[in-house]
Backbone bond lengths (Angstrom), bond angles and torsions (degrees), N, CA, C in turn:
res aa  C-N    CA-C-N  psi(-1)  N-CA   C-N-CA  omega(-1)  CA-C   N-CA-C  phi
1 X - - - 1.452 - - 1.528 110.41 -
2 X 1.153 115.43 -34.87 2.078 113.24 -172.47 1.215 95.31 -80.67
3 X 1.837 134.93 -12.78 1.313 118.06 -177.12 1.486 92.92 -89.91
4 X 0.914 140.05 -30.46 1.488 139.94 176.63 1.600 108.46 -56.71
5 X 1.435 95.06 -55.65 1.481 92.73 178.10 1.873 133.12 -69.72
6 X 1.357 93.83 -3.12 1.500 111.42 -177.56 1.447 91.14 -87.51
7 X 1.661 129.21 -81.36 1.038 106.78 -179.98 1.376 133.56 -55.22
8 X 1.634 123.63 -10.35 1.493 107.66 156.89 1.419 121.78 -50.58
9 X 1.360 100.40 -64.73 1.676 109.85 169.40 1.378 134.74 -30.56
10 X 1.425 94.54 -45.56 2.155 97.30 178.96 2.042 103.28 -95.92
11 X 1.186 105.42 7.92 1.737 104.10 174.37 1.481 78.14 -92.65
12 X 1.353 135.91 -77.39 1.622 146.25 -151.64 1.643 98.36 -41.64
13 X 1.338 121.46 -18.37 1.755 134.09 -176.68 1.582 111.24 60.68
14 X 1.316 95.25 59.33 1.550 120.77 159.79 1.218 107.69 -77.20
15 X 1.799 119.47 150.19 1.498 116.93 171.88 1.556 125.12 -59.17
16 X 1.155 124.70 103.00 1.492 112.15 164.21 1.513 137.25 5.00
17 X 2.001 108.19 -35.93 0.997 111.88 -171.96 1.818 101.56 -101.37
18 X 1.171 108.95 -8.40 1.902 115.85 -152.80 1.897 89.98 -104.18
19 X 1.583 121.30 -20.47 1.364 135.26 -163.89 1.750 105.21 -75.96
20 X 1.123 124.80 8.56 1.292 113.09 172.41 2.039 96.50 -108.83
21 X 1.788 95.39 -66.79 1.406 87.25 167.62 1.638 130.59 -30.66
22 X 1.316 98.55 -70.19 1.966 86.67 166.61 1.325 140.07 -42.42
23 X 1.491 105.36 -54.59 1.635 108.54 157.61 1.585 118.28 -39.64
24 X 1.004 117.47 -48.42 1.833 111.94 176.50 1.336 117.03 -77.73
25 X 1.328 121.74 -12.03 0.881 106.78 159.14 1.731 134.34 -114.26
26 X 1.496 87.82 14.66 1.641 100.99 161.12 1.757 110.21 -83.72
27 X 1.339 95.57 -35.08 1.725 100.69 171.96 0.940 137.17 -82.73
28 X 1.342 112.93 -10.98 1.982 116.46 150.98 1.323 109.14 -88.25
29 X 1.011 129.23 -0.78 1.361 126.40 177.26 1.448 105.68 -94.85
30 X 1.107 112.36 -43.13 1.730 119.82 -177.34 1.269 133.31 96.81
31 X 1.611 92.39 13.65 1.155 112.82 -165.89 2.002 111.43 -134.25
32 X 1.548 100.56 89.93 1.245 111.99 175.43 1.503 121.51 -91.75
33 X 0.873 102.35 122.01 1.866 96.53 -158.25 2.260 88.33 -160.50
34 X 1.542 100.53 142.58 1.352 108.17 161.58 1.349 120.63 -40.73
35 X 2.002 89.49 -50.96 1.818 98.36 -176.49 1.402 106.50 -54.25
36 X 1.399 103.41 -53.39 1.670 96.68 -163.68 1.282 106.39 -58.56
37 X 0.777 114.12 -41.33 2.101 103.63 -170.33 1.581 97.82 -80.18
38 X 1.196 137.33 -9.72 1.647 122.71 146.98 1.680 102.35 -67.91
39 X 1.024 136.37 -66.24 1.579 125.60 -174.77 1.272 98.17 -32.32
40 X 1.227 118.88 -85.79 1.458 138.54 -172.88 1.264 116.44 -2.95
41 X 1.338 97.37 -63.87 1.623 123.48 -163.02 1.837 106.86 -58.82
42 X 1.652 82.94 -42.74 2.128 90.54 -163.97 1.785 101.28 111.42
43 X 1.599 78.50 -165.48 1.535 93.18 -176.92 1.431 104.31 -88.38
């Protein structure tokens, strides 16, 4: 699931460096989604 959620995260065009943090926390959340890893991320 966090490899899923990594590449959700770096397709959604999260920073390279911010794309692990987001992924874990799209995956304790349970919720892997483009959107979410744009929330995640910030502005």
């Amino acid at each position: 699931m966090r490899l899923h959620a990594r590449n959700v995260a770096a397709a959604a065009g999260v920073p390279p460096g911010d794309v692990e943090r987001v992924a874990g926390e799209m995956a304790a959340a349970g919720d892997i989604s483009a959107e979410s890893a744009r929330r995640i991320a910030g502005p």
